[in-house]
C-alpha positions, 0 to 999 in steps of 0.5 A: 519454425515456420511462421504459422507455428511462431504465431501459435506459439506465442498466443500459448506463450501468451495464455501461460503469461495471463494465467502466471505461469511464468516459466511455461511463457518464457520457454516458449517465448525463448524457443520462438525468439531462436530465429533470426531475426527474433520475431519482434512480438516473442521479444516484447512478450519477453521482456514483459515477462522478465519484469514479472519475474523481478529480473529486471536488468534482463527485462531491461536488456530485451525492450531495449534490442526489441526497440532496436528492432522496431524502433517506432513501438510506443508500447514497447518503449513505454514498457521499457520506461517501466522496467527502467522505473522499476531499476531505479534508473530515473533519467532513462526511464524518462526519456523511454517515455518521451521517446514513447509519447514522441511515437505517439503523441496522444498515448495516455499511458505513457504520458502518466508514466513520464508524469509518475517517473518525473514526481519520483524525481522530486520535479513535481510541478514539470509533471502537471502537463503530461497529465493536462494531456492525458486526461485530454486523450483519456478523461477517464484516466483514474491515476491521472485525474488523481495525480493531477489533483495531488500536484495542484495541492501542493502547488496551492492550487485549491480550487483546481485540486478539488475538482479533480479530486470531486471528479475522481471520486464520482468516478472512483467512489472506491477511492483506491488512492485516497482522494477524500483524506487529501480533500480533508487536507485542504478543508473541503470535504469531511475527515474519512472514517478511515483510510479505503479498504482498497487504497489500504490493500493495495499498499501493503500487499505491494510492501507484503514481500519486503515488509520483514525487511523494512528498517527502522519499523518498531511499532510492533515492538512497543506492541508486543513488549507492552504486552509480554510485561504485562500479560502471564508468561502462558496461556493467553488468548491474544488476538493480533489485529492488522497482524500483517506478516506476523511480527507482533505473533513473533513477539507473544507466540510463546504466551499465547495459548490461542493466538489468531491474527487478522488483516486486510491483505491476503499478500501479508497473510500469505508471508504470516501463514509460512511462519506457521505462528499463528493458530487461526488467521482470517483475512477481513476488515477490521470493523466486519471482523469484530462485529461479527466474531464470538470469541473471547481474548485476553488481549489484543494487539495492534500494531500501526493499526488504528493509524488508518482510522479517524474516529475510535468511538466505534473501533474500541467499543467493539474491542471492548466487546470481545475481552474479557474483565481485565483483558488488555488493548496495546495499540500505536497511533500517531499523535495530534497534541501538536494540534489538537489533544482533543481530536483527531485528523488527516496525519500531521505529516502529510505524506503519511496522511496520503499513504491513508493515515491519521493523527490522534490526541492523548486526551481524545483517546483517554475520552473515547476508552472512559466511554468505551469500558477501558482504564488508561494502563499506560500512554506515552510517546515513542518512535514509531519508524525512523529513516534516515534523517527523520523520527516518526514518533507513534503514540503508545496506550495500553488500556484495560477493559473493565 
């Protein structure tokens, strides 16, 4: 292969890349990396098309000969940091990112990636220096200027934090990472709605393939088993809000004469649509959807739904709107009566609360239905998730439309 044909190779290999088409990419890039040595570009592209591909170890394997080959590449060595990252393997992926800014000392993606890699290993305070350098290089730097403002405010830095956090979002009003729910932590800005649409898409369509897997996720369970106790064995019309992947549809499919499903994020309907339990799916927002929709139910579900929204005073009016008299509401939130029965807040466990969600009171949601045309069914605390060594407790409410 000559030279000349190498390089047009590899800008196909390049254009199948961009476009998804994975497999096209990677025999070419196989068939130019033939020669000896492989030509250094074929390689990298490679290696990146590997880690698309979920193959990591393979990824991993090609950065690490191609770096070999040329030794100085900051971007090659950054993109192994990633793949290492990706693997699990946290101590490597730092130093391929060291090695990377050591290349090139001024390289702000690699000095996030080092800052990321080093709060994965709980080390959150030694990532505040690579991210001071990055915004030095980048000011504009979103994630950077993000993550430097969350690391101030656990390091109770207050004053610090809200500056970036400000500045973040004057740059970023769309807020894809949350900054506003982490001002309304610290009391220096108001409680959000709700979570970002943005923030919100982006989280579960990275959970979207993995979602039916997740151990110890039972909102959906106390979800759907409300229901089926409570509604005919045939013949209802349940809309499923926040439906996901369908594992509330799973639960009320043979009770449902119509059973539709809404979600923000076109990743979990993609999984909800292969199980074909669903006769209508739409991907919306939630608020737009119920607004604007002219069918009727006789029940609605959902599921770890309204963790991502403060204040109901809207949502359940609307819910109300599209039941009929007698038609039922089964929902989970997280409780606030450790704080305030009465109200609403950023979620009481504060990792939760950065992943966009809130904490409601009991007596906040009996107010909010009384007033919205609901009566209070059933209220009561259950385990919403568990992982090892920690409860997540949800709050169960069923209510009733009048």
């Amino acid at each position: 292969m000559t030279h000349a044909t190498a390089i047009f190779d590899l800008s196909l290999a390049l254009e199948a890349y961009d476009a998804g088409r994975l497999g096209e990419a990677e025999s070419i890039c196989r068939t130019i990396c033939v020669q000896d040595p492989p030509p250094v570009d074929a390689m990298h592209l490679l290696g990146l098309i590997e880690m698309a591909q979920g193959r990591l170890e393979a990824a991993v394997e090609t950065l690490t000969a191609m770096t070999k080959f040329q030794p100085d590449d900051a971007t090659a060595r950054n993109n192994l940091g990633i793949a290492l990252r990706k693997h699990g393997r946290l101590p490597e992926a730092i130093a391929a990112f060291e090695n990377a800014v050591a290349c090139r000392p001024t390289y702000p993606n690699a000095l996030y990636n080092l800052a990321v890699a080093l709060t994965d290993t709980g080390n959150r305070g030694s990532a505040i220096e690579p991210l001071r350098r990055c915004l030095s290089h980048a000011p504009g730097h979103a994630g950077a200027r993000f993550l430097l403002g969350d690391l101030l405010v656990d390091a109770g830095d207050h004053e610090e934090a809200t500056a970036h956090l400000e500045r973040y979002l004057g740059e970023n009003p769309g807020d894809v990472d949350g900054a506003r729910m982490r001002l309304a932590q610290m009391n220096r800005g108001p409680v959000p709605f709700s979570a970002p649409a943005a923030q919100l898409d982006q989280l579960y369509s990275s959970r979207a393939r993995d979602w039916d897997r997740a151990e110890g996720y039972l909102a959906h369970r106390h979800v759907g088993d409300a229901l089926a106790r409570l509604l005919p064995r045939h013949g209802n019309r349940i809309l499923d809000i926040g439906c996901g992947t369908g594992l509330v549809g799973g639960l009320l499919r043979d009770r449902a004469a119509h059973l539709a499903g809404i979600d923000l994020s076109e990743a979990m309907l993609s999984v909800a649509r292969q199980k074909s339990l669903y006769d209508t799916l739409v991907r919306d927002d939630l608020a737009s959807f119920l607004s604007a929709t002219a069918l009727r139910f006789d029940a609605v579900a959902a599921a770890a739904v309204l963790i991502h929204f403060g204040d109901l005073a809207t949502i359940l009016p609307s819910v109300a709107n599209i039941l009929d008299p007698g038609g039922l509401f089964a929902f989970t939130v997280y409780p606030n009566d450790k704080g305030d029965r009465l109200g609403f807040g950023p979620c009481i466990n504060p990792e939760l609360a950065k992943a966009g969600c809130f904490s409601h009171g009991s007596a906040y949601i009996e107010a909010i239905a009384e007033r919205s045309g609901f009566k209070l069914l059933e209220q009561g605390e259950v385990v919403h998730e568990f992982s090892e060594g920690h409860i997540e407790m949800g709050l169960l409410t069923v209510l009733q439309c009048r």
